[in-house]
N, C-alpha and C positions, 0 to 999 in steps of 0.2 A: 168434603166430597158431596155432590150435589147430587139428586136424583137420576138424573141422564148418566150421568161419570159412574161406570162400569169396571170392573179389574176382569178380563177378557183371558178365557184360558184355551187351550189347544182346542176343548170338544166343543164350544160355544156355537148353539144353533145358528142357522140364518134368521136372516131379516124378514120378518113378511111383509109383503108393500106396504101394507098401513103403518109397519112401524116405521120402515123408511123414509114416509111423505113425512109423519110427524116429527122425527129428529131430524129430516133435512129438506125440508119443503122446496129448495132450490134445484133439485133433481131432478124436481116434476115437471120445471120450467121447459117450455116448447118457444118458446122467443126469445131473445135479450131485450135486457132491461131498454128501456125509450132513451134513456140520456148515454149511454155509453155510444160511444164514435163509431161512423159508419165504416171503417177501416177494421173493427173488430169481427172476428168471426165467431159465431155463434157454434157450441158444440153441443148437441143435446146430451143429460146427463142419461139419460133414459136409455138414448140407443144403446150409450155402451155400458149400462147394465146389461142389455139383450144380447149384447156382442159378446161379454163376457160370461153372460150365464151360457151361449150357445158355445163355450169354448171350456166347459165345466166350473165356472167359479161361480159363488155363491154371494151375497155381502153379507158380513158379521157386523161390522160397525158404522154408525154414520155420525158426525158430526158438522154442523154449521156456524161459523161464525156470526155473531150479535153485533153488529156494526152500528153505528150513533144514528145514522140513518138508515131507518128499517126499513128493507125491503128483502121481504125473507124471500121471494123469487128468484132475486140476483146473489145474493148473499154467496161468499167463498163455503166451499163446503168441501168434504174428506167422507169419502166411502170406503172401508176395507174390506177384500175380499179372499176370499182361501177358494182353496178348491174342494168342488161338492166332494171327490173321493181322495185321499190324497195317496202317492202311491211312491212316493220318496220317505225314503224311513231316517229320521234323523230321534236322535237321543232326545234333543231337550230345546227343539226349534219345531216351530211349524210356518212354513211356506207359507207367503202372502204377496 
């Protein structure tokens, strides 16, 4: 288990930005990468963080894929998120 590689439990704080950019730098991206086809639509990861935080959720994890050609901008990336208050009571689950 490598530095980044976490075991993630029910109460695990949010993300603060800076940790975000630094586990997943491709979030921060406001354009597509130059070589991908003009047919592809670009979705900022960013807004919908903002979409999501304005709708109560928070991110706990981020991860980016390391591909042979690095370009951490474009890179596949996994944001998870929970909700700031949660208000579903389950035993031995937490919402994501």
């Amino acid at each position: 288990m490598s530095a980044s590689d976490t075991i993630h439990s029910a109460f695990v704080r949010s993300l603060p930005a800076s940790e975000l950019q630094t586990r997943s730098p491709a979030a921060s991206a406001v354009m597509p990468d130059p070589v991908v086809s003009p047919t592809y639509t670009f979705l900022s990861t960013q807004r919908i963080i903002e979409a999501l935080h304005g709708a109560g959720f928070v991110p706990v994890s981020a991860t980016q894929s390391h591909a042979r050609r690095s370009r951490p901008l474009s890179a596949a990336h996994v944001i998870r998120f929970r909700r700031r208050y949660e208000t579903v009571q389950l035993r031995d689950c937490v919402p994501e």
